[in-house]
N, C-alpha and C positions, 0 to 999 in steps of 0.2 A: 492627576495621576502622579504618584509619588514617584524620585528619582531611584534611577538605578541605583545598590549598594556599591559605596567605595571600595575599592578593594584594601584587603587586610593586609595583605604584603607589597610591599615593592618592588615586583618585578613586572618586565612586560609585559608577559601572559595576561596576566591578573586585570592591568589597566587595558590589554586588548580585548579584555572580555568584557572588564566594564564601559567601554566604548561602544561595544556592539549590543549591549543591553539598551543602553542610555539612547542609541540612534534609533532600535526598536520600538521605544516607547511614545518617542517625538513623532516616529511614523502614523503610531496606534493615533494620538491625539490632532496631529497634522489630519489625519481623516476623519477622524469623530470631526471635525469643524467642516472641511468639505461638503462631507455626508448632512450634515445639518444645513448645511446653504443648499444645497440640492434638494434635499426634503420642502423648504420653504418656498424656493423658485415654482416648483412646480404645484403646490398647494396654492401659490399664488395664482398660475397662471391656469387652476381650474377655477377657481375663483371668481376672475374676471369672466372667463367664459360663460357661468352661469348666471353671474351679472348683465350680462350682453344677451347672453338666453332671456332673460328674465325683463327686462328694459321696455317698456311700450314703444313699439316704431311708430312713426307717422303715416298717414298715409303714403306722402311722396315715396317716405323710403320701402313702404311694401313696394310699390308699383316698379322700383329700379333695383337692376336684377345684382348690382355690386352695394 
């Protein structure tokens, strides 16, 4: 994601506004990264489950009810 624009003047406004841009954007990308570990955690942990669905048990392990 491209950086906030610098501002053109020197005054505080300007640079409070490009602060507040620039922390908006870190936020956007700060979550695109979250949101992708989350999406994967749980892709994983259907995953396994159907692997474990899917797995041949033994007899013993039909017979024991954990």
């Amino acid at each position: 994601m491209p950086s906030a624009p610098l501002p053109t003047a020197d005054t505080l406004v300007e640079w409070q506004v490009f602060g507040d841009q620039q922390t908006g954007r870190l936020d956007t990308a700060n979550n695109r990264t979250a949101s992708s570990i989350e999406i994967v955690e749980k892709c994983e942990a259907r995953d396994a489950e159907v692997v474990k669905a899917l797995t041949p048990r033994t007899l013993w392990q039909k017979l024991t009810p954990w």
